[in-house]
BALOBA-1460 file (C-alpha; in Angstrom, 3 decimals):
// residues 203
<rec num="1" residu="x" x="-4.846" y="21.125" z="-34.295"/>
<rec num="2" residu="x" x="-5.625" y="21.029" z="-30.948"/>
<rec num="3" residu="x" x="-3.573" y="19.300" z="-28.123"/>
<rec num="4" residu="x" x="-3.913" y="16.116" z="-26.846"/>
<rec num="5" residu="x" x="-5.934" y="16.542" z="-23.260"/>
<rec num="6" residu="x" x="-3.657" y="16.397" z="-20.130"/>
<rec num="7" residu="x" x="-3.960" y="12.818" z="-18.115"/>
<rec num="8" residu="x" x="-6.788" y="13.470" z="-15.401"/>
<rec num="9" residu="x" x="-4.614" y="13.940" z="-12.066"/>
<rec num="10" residu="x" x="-4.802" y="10.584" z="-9.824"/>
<rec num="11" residu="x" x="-5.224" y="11.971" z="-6.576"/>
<rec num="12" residu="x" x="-7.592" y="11.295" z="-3.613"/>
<rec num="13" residu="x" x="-8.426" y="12.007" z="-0.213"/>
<rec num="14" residu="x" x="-10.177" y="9.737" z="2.252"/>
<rec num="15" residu="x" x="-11.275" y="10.163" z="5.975"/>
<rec num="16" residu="x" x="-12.104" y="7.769" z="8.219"/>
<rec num="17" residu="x" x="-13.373" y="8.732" z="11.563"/>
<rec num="18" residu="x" x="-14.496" y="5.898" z="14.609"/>
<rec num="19" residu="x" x="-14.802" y="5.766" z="18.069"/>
<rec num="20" residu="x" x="-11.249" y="4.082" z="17.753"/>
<rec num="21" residu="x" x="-9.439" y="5.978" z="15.236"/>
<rec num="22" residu="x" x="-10.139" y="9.372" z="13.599"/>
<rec num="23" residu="x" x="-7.668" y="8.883" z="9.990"/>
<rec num="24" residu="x" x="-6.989" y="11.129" z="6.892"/>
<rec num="25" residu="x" x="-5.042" y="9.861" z="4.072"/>
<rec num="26" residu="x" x="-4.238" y="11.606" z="1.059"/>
<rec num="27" residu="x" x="-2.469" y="9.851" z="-2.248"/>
<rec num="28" residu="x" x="-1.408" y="11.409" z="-5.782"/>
<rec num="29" residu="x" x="-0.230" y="7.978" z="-7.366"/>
<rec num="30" residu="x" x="2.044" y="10.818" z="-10.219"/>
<rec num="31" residu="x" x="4.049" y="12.024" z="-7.175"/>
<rec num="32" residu="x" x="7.959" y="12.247" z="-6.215"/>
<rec num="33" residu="x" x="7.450" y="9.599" z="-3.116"/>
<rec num="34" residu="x" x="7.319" y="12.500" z="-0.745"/>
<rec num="35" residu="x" x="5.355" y="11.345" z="3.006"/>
<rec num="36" residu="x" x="4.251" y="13.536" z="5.836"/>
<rec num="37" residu="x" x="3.139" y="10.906" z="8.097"/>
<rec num="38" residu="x" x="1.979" y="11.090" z="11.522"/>
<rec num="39" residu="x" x="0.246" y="7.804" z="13.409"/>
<rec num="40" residu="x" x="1.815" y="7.367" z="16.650"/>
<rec num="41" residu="x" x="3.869" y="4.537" z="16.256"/>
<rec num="42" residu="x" x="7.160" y="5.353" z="14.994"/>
<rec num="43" residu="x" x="8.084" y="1.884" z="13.223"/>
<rec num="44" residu="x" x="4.432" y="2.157" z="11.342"/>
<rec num="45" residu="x" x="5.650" y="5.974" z="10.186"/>
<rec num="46" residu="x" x="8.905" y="4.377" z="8.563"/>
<rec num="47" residu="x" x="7.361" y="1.657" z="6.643"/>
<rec num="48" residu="x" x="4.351" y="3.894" z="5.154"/>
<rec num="49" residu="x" x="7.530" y="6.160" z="4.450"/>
<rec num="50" residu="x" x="9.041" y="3.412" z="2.336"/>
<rec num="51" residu="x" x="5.381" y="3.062" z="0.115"/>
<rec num="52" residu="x" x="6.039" y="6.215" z="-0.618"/>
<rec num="53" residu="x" x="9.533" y="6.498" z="-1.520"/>
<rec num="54" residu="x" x="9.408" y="3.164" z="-3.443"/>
<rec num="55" residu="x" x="6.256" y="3.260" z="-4.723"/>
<rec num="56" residu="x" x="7.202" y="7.130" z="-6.019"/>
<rec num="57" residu="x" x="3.872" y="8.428" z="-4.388"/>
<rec num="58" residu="x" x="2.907" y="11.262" z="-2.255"/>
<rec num="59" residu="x" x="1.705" y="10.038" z="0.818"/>
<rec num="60" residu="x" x="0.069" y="12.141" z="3.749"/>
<rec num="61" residu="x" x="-1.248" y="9.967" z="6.777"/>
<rec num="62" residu="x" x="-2.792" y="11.338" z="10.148"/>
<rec num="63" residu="x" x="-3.657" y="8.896" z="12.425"/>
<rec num="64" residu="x" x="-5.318" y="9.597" z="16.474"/>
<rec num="65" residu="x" x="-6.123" y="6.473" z="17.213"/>
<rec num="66" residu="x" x="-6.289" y="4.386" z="20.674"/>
<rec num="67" residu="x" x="-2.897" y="3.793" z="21.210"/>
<rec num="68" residu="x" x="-3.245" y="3.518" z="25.172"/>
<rec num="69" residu="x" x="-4.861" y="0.654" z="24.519"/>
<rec num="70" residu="x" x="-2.420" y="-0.745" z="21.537"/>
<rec num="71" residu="x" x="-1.612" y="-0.151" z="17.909"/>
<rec num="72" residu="x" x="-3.952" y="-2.701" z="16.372"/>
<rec num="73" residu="x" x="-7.241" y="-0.611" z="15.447"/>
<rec num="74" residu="x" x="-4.634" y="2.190" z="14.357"/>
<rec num="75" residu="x" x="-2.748" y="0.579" z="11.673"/>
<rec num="76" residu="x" x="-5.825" y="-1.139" z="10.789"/>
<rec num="77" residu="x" x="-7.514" y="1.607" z="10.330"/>
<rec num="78" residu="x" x="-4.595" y="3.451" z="8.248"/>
<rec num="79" residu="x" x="-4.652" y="0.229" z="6.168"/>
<rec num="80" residu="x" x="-8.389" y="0.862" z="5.135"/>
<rec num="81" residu="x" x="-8.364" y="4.028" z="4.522"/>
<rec num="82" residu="x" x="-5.248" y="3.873" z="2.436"/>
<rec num="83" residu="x" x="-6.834" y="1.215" z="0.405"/>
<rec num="84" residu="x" x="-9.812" y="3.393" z="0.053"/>
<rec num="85" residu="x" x="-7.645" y="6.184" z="-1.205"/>
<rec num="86" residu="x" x="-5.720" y="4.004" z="-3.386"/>
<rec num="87" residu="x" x="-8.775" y="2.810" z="-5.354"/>
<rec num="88" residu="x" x="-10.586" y="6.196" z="-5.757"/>
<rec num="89" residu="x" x="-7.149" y="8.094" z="-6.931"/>
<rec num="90" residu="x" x="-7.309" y="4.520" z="-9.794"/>
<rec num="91" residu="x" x="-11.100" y="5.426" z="-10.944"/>
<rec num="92" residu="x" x="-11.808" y="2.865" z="-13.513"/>
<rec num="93" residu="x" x="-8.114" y="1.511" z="-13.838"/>
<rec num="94" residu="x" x="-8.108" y="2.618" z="-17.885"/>
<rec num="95" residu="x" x="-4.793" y="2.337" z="-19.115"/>
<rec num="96" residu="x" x="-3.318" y="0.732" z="-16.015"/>
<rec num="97" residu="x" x="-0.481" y="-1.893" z="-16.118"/>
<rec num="98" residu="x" x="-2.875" y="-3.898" z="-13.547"/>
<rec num="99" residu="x" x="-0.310" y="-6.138" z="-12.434"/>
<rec num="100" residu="x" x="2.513" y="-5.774" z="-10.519"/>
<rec num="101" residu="x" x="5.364" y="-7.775" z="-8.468"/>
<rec num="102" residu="x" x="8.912" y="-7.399" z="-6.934"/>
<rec num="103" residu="x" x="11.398" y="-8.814" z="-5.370"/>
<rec num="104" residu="x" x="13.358" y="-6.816" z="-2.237"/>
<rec num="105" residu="x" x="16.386" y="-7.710" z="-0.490"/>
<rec num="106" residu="x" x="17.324" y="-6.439" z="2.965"/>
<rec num="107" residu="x" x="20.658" y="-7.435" z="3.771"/>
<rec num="108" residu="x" x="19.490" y="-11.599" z="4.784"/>
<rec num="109" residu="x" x="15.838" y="-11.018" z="4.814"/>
<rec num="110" residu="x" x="14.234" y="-11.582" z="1.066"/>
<rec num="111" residu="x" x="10.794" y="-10.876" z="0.462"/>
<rec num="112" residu="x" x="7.934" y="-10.709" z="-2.851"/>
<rec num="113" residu="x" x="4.958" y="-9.284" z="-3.716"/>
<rec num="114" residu="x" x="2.708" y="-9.427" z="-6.200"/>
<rec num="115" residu="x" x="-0.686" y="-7.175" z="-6.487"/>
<rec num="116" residu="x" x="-3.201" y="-7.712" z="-9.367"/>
<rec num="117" residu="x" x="-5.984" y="-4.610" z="-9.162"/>
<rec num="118" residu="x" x="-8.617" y="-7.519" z="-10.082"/>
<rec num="119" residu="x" x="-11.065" y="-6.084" z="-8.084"/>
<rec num="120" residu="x" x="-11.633" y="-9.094" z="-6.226"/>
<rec num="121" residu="x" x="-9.870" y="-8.942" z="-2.868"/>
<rec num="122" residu="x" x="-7.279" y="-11.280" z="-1.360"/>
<rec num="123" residu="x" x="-4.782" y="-11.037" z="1.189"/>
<rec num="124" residu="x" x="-2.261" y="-14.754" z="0.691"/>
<rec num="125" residu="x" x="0.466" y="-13.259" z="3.263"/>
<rec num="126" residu="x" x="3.414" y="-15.521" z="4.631"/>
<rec num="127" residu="x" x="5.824" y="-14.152" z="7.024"/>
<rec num="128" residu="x" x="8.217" y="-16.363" z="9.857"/>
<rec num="129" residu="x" x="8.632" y="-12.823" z="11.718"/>
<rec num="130" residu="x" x="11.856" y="-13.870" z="13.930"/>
<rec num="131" residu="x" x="10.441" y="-11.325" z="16.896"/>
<rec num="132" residu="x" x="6.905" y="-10.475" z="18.048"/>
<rec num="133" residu="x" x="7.780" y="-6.789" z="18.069"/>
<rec num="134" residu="x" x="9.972" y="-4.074" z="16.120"/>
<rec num="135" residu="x" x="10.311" y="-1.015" z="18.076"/>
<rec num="136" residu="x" x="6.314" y="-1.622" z="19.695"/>
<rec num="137" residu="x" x="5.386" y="-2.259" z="16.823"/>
<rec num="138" residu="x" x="3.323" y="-5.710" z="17.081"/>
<rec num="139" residu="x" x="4.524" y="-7.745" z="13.756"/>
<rec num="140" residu="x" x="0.822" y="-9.460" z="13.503"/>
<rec num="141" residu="x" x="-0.251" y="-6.307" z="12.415"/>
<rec num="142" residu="x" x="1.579" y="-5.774" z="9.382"/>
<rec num="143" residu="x" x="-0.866" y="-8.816" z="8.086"/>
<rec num="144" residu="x" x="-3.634" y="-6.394" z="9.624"/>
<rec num="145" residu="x" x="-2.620" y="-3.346" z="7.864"/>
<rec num="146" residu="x" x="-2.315" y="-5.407" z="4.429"/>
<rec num="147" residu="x" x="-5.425" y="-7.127" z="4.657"/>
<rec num="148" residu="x" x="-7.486" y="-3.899" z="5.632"/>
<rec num="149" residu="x" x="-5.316" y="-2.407" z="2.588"/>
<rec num="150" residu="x" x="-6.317" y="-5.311" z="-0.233"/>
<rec num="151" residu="x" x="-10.057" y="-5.264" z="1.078"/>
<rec num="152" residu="x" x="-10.830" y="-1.459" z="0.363"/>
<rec num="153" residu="x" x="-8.275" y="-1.377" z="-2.657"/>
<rec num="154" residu="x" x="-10.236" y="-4.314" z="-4.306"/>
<rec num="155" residu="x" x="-6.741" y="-5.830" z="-4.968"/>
<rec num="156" residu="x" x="-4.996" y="-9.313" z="-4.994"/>
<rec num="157" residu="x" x="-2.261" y="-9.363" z="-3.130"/>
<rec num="158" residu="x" x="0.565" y="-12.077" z="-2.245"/>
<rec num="159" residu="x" x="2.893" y="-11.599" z="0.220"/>
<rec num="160" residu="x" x="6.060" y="-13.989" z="0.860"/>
<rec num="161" residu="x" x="9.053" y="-13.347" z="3.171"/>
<rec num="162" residu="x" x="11.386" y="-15.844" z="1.691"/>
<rec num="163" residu="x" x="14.219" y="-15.485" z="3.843"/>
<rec num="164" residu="x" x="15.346" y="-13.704" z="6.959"/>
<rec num="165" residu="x" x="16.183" y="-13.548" z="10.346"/>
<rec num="166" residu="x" x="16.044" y="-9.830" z="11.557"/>
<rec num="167" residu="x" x="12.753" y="-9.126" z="12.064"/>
<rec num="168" residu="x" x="13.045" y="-5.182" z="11.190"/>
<rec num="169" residu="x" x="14.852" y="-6.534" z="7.786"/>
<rec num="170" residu="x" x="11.943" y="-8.860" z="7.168"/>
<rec num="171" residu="x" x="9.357" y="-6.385" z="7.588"/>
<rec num="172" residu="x" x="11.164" y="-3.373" z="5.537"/>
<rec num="173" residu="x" x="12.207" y="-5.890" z="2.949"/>
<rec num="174" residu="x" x="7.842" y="-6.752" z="2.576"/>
<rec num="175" residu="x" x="6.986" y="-3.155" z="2.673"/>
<rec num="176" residu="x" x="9.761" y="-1.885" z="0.355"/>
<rec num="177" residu="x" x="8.922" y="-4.903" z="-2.042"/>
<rec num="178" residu="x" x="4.770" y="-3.848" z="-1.644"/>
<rec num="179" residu="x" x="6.045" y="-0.397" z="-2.983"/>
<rec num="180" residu="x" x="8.075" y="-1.702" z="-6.155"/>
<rec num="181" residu="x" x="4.862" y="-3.764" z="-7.262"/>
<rec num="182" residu="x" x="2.228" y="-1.351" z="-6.338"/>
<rec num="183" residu="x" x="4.474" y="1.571" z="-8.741"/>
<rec num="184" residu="x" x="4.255" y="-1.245" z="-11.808"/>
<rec num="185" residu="x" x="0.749" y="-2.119" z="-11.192"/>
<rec num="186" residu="x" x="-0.157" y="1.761" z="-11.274"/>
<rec num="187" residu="x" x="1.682" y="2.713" z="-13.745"/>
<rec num="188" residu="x" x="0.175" y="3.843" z="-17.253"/>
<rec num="189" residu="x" x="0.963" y="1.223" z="-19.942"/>
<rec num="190" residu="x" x="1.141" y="3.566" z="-22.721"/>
<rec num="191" residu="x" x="0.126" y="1.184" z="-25.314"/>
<rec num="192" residu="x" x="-3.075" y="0.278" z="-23.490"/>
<rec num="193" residu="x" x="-4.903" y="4.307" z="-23.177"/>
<rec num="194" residu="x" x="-8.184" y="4.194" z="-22.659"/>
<rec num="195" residu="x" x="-8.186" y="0.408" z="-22.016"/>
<rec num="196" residu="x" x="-9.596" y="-1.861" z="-18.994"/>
<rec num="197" residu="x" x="-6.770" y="-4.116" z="-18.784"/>
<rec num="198" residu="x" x="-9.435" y="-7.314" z="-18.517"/>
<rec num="199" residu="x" x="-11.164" y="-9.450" z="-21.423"/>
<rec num="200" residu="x" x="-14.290" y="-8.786" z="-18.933"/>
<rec num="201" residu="x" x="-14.336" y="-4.742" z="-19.596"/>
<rec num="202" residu="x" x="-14.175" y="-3.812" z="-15.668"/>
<rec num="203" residu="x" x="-12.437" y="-4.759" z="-12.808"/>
């Protein structure tokens, strides 16, 4: 009798090179949450570092973007190319919960997510952000780097701060709470291998 074949490995790597931003990212969605992150902006670095951690992936980002100019077209850019990475390390989506969602506190600040891998992209984000910036970083972009990430990821994705007034709570609290639903959307269901989790037969 011969053994059941091991579960293909769910691992990509994507580059993404402009005359803005030259970006690698690699994912293995069956990792420990480990991160070796380098973009340039510190504050960006420590919320990718809680996708990892929370969404128990490995993580690698390099990012040389314009950053003498500001961060925008970098965490853009990282955004894409993660959601590129995300949906090639996926394939088909067989045997994938699909949907996921969470709920993260940070001290006040409350925030939830919910993704559906749908293949039809959405960003629906709401955030009050109480300051403009969190250590340079410029809060409008975490809608930037979320919307470049649902695009190329093919996901739905809703995004609600709920409470807070710290604006480095609020934003950790949304990335933390992004990692806890993107781990239960990813995850194998076991009772669904082999499946497209849609009545359709792809997403």
């Amino acid at each position: 009798m011969t053994a059941p074949a091991a579960p293909a490995p769910r691992v990509a790597e994507v580059r993404r090179d402009t005359q803005e931003t030259q970006v690698r990212v690699r994912v293995d969605h069956d990792g420990h949450g480990r991160a070796q992150l380098a973009t340039g902006i510190g504050f960006f670095d420590h919320m990718l570092d809680q996708i990892a951690r929370h969404g128990m992936i490995d993580l690698e980002v390099e990012a040389d973007g314009d950053l003498h100019i500001d961060g925008h077209h970098t965490v853009e850019d990282v955004g894409i190319t993660l959601g590129q990475a995300l949906a090639q390390a996926l394939g088909d989506k067989k045997g994938i919960v699909r949907y996921g969602h969470a709920y993260v506190p940070l001290d006040e600040a409350l925030s939830r997510v919910v993704i559906d891998f749908s293949g039809r992209p959405g960003l629906f984000m709401r955030a009050d952000f109480s300051a403009a910036t969190i250590g340079g970083f410029d809060t409008q972009l975490a809608h930037e780097f979320f919307q470049g990430l649902a695009n190329h990821a093919r996901a739905t994705v809703h995004i609600d701060n709920l409470h807070g007034q710290n604006a480095h709570h609020q934003c950790e609290s949304i990335f933390k709470a992004f990692a806890r639903a993107l781990r239960m959307a990813m995850a194998p269901d076991p009772r669904a291998q082999g499946m497209i989790p849609s009545t359709k037969g792809s997403l």
